[in-house]
C-alpha positions in Angstrom: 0.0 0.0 0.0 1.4 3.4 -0.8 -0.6 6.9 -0.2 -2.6 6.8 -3.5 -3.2 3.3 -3.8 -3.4 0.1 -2.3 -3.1 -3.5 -4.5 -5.5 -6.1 -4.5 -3.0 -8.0 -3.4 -2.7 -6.3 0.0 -6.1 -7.0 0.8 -6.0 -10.1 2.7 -3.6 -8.4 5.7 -6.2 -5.2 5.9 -9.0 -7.4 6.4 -7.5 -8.9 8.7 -6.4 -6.5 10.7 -10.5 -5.1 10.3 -9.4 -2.1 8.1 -12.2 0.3 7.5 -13.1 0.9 3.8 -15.2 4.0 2.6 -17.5 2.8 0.0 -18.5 5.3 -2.4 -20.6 3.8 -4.5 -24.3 4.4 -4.9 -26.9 3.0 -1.8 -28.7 0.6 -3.7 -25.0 -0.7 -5.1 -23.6 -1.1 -1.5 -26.9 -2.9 -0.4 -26.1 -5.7 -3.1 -22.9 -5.9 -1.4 -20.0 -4.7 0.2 -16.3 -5.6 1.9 -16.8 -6.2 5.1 -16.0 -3.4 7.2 -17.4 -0.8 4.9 -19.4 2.5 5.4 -21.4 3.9 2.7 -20.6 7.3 1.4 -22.0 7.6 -2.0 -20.5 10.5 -4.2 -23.8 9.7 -6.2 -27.4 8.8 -4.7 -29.2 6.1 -6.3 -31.3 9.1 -8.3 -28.1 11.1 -9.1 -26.5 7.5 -10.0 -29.7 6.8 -12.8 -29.3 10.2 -14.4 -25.7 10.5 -15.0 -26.0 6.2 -16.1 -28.7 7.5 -18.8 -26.9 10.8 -19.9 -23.8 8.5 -20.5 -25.7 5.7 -22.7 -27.5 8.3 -24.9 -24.9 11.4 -24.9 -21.6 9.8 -23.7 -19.0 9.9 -21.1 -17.8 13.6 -21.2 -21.8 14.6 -20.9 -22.2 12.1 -18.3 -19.0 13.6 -16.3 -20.1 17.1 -17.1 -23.4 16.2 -15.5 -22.3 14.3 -12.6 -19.6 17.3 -11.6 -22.9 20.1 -12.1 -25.1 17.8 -9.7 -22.5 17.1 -7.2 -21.0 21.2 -6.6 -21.1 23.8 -4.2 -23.4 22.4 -0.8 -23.7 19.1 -2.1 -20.1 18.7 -2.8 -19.3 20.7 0.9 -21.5 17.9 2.6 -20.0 14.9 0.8 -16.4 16.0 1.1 -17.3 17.2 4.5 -18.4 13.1 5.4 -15.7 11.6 4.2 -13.5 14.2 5.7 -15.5 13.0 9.2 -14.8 9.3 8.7 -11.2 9.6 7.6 -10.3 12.0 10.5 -11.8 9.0 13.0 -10.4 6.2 11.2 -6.9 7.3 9.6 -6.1 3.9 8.1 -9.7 4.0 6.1 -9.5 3.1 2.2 -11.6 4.6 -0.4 -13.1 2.1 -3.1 -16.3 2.6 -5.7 -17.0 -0.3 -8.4 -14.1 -0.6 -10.5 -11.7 1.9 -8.6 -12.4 4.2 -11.3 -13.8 8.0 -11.5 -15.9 8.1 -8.3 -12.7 6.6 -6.2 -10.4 9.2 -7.4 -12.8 12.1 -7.4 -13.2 11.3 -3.9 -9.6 10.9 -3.1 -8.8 14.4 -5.0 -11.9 16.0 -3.4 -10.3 14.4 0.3 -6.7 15.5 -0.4 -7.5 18.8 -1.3 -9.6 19.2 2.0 -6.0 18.4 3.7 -6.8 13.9 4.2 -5.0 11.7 1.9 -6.2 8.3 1.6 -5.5 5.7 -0.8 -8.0 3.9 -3.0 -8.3 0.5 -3.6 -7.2 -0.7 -7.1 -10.1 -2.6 -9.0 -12.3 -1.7 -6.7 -15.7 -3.7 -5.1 -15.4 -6.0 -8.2 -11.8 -7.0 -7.9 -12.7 -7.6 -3.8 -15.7 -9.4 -4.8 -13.9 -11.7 -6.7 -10.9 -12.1 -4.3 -13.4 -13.0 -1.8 -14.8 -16.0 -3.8 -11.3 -17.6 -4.9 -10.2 -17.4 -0.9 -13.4 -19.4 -0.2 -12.9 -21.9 -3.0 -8.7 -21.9 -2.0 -9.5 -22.2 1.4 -11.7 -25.7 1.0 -9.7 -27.1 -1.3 -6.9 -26.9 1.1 -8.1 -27.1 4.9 -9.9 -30.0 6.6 -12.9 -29.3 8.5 -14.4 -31.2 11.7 -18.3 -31.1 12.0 -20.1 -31.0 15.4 -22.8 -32.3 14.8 -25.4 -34.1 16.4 -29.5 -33.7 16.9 -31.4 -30.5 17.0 -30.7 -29.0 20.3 -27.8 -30.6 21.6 -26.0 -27.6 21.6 -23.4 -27.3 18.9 -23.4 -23.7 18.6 -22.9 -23.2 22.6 -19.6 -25.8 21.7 -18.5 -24.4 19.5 -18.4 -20.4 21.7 -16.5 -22.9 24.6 -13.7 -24.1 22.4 -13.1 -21.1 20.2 -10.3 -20.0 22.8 -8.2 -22.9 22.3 -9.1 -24.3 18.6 -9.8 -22.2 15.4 -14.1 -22.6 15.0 -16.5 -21.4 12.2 -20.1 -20.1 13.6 -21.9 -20.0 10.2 -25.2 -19.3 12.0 -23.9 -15.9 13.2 -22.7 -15.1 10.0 -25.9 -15.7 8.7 -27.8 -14.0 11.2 -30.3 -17.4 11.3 -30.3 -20.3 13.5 -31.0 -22.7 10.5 -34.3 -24.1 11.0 -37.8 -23.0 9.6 -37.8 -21.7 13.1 -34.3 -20.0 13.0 -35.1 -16.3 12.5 -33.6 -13.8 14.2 -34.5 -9.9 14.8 -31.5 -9.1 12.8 -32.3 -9.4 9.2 -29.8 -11.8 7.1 -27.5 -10.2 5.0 -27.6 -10.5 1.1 -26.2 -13.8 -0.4 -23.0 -11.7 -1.6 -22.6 -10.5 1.7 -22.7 -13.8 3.9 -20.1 -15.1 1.0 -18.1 -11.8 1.8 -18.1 -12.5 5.5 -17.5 -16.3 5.0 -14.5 -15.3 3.2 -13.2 -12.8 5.8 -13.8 -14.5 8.5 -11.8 -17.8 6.8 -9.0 -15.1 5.8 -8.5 -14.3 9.9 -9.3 -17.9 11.5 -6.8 -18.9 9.1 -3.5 -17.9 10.8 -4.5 -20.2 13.4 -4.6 -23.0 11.4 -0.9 -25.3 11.8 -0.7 -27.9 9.9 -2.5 -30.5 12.2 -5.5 -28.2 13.1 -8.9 -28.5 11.4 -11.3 -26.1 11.6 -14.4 -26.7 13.7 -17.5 -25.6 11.7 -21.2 -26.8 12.9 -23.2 -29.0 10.8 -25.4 -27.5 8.4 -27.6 -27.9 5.6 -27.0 -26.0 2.2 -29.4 -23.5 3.2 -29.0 -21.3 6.8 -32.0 -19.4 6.3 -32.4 -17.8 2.7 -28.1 -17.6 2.4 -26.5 -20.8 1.3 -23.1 -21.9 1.5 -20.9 -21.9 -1.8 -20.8 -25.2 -3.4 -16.5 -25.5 -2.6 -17.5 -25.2 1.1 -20.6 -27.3 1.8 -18.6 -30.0 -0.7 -15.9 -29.6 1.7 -18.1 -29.6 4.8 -20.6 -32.7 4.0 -17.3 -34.7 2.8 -15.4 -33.8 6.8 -15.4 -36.4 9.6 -17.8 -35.4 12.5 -17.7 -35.0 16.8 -21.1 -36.1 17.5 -22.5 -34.5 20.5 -25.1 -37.2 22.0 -27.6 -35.6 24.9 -30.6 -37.1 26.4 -34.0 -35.6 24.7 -34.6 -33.9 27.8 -31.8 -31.6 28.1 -32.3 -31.1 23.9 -36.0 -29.7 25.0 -34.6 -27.6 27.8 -31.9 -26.4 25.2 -34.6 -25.0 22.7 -37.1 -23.9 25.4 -34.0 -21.4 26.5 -33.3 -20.3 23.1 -37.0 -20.1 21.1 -39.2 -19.4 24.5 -37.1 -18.3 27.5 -34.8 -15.9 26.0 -37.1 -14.2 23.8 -40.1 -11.8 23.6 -42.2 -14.8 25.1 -39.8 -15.1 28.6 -39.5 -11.5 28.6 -43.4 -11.4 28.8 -43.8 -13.8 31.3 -40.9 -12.1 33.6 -43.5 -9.2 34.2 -45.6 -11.0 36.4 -48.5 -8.4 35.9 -47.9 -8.7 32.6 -49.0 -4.5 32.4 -45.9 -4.6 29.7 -48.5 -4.5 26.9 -45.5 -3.7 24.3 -43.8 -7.2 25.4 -46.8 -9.0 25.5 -47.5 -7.9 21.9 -44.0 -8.9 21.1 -44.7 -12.0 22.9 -47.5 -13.1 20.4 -45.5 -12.0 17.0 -43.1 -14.9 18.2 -46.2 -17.0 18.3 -47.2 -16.3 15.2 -44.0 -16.8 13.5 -43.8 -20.1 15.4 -46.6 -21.2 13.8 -46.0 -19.9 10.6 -42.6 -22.0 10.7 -44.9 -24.9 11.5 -46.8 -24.1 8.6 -44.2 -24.5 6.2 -42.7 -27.9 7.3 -46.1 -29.2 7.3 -45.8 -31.5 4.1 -42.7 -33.0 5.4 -44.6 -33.1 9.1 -47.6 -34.7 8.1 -51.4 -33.0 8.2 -52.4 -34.9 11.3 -49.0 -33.9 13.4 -49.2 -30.4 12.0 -52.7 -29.4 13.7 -51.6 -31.5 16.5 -48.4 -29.3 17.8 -50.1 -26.3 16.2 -52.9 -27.2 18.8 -50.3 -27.2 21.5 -48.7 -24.0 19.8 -52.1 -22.3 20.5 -52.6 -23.8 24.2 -48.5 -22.1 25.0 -50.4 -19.1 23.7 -53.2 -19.2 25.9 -51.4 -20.5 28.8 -48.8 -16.9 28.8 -52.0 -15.1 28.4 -54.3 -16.5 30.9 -52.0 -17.8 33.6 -48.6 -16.1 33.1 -46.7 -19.8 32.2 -44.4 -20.5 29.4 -43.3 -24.1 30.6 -46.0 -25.7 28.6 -44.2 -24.7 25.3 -41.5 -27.7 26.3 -44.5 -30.0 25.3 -44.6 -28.6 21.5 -40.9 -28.3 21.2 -40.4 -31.9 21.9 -42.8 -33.5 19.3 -41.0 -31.1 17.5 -38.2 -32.9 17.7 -39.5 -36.3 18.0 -41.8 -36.4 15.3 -39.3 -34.0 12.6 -36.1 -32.9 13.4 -34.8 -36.1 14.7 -35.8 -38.4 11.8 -34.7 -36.1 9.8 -31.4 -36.0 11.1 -30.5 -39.2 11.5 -31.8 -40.2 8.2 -29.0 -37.4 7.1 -26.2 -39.3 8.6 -27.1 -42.4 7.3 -27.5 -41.5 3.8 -23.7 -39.7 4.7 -22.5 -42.4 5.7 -20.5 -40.3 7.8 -17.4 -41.0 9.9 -17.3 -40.4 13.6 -14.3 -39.4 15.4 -16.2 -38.9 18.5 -19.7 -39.3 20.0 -20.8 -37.8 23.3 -22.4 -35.0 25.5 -21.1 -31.7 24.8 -19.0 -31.9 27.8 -17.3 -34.6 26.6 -16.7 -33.1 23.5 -15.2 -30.7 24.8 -12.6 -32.7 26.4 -12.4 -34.6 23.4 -11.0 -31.6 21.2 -8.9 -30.6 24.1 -7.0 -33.4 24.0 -6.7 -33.3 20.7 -5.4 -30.0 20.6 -2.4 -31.2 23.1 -1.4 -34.2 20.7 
């Protein structure tokens, strides 16, 4: 990197080190996607963007430059200049990028160092670092083995994989997804765009891999293609469904107990309950959207679930409901979640492995596990 440019080729160590990158393209660009780490300062809006696009196609590029220059001058130029100014000052090491690392780049680099702030832009731009991204995700499962923890719905491979993280390299796809998996996975925080998980998959391999020796795997949970509406890129989820597995093995009971924390305790519906007068009328409300997404995630596994089973825990759905509302108790929902299990994600699992034909390193409770990889680590 020098102080007007900075190779493609230098990316890797700034994303790792979680360099901030000022994005200049237009809004509706950046929400396509973006390198992780970005802020979006758009020399153009997405209306500015459209006008100057269309003046170029019918009348050019020095119309479309002559127009771009007259709508972005005197305030509008002050403000712009003055919000990257802003940024740079508070993040020194920033670097500036649009598309291509082309006009709108440079512009903004001239416009900064002109205001006094030099910062380099990035050469190629988004679509060079797009397509960085994808041949470090393709690179990085060709060469690195992965170890799956896997095991049944609720046995806690997520919580694993947060325990051992400070002594072997792990993967949590889930959070990069922003979605637990299932039909009933849904978060507050909206996923990102497809581009984006893959962006984040990519940076995040680029920084666990340093602490990959020669020896280590890296631990990633078990997943379908799917996590939500992202999917993993074909390199990876060949790489992950072909990797040897730690099976974590807990009794049904302590499975339930896992999902009533996560889908009923430590949401909307155990905040609810919590207020024993329940005169919260704002979490109550918030109470009953998770209800209703509950059993519009039944809804959509019914086929697979069967017509019979469907109205059956959608009965016992509705009497979770009514059982918040009337008596302020939430423990009845452990009676849905575990048909839940029993009746869907179980079989479904273990018709998964078999069809796998998956080999097991390990199989036991997550404690175990945990000792398991330990040792492992020490060998």
């Amino acid at each position: 990197m020098n102080n007007s440019t900075v190779s493609i080729n230098a990316l890797k160590p700034l994303l790792v080190a979680g360099t901030p990158f000022i994005d200049v393209r237009a809004p509706l660009e950046f929400s396509q996607g973006s390198i992780p780490g970005s802020v979006n300062i758009p020399i153009l809006d997405n209306t500015e963007r459209a006008l100057v696009g269309t003046t170029y196609k019918h009348q050019g590029h020095e119309a479309a430059m002559n127009l771009g220059h007259q709508i972005v001058s005197g305030a509008v130029k002050a403000e712009r200049v003055a919000r990257w100014s802003q940024y740079a000052i508070q993040n020194p090491v920033a670097v500036v990028y649009c598309f291509r690392g082309g006009k709108r780049s440079h512009i903004a680099q001239q416009w900064l160092k002109e205001a006094g702030i030099e910062r380099p832009v990035l050469e190629g731009g988004y679509k060079a670092a797009r397509r960085f991204l994808i041949n470090i995700i393709e690179d990085f499962s060709v060469k690195h083995p992965l170890v799956l923890i896997s095991g049944p719905t609720g046995s806690g491979k997520t919580v694993l994989l947060d325990k051992v993280s400070d002594f072997i390299p792990a993967l949590d796809l889930e959070c990069l997804a922003h979605h637990r998996g299932s039909a009933f996975g849904a978060l507050h925080i909206p996923q990102p765009t497809q581009i984006d998980f893959e962006n984040r998959l990519a940076v995040a391999l680029i920084r666990l891999e340093h602490r990959l020796a020669a020896q280590t795997r890296l631990l990633v949970e078990d997943e379908s293609r799917h996590i939500g509406r992202n999917y993993l890129p074909e390199a990876f989820f060949t790489r992950l469904r072909s990797s040897a597995v730690v099976w974590i093995d807990e009794p049904l009971d302590i499975r339930v107990n896992n999902i009533f924390n996560d889908y009923v305790l430590y949401t909307a519906i155990g905040s609810a309950c919590r207020d024993n007068t329940l005169v919260e009328r704002v979490q109550l409300d918030q109470a009953m959207v998770v209800f209703e997404h509950y059993q519009k995630a039944l809804t959509m596994i019914s086929k697979k679930l069967g017509g019979l089973r469907t109205r059956e825990i959608m009965a016992d759905l509705e009497t979770s409901r009514m059982a918040l509302l009337n008596r302020n108790d939430i423990q009845s929902n452990k009676v849905w979640i575990e048909k839940l299990l029993t009746y869907y994600y179980d079989p479904l699992y273990f018709k998964s492995l078999e069809r796998r034909q998956v080999k097991i390193l390990f199989k036991g409770s997550q404690a175990a596990a945990i000792e398991y990889l330990k040792m492992q680590c020490q060998v």
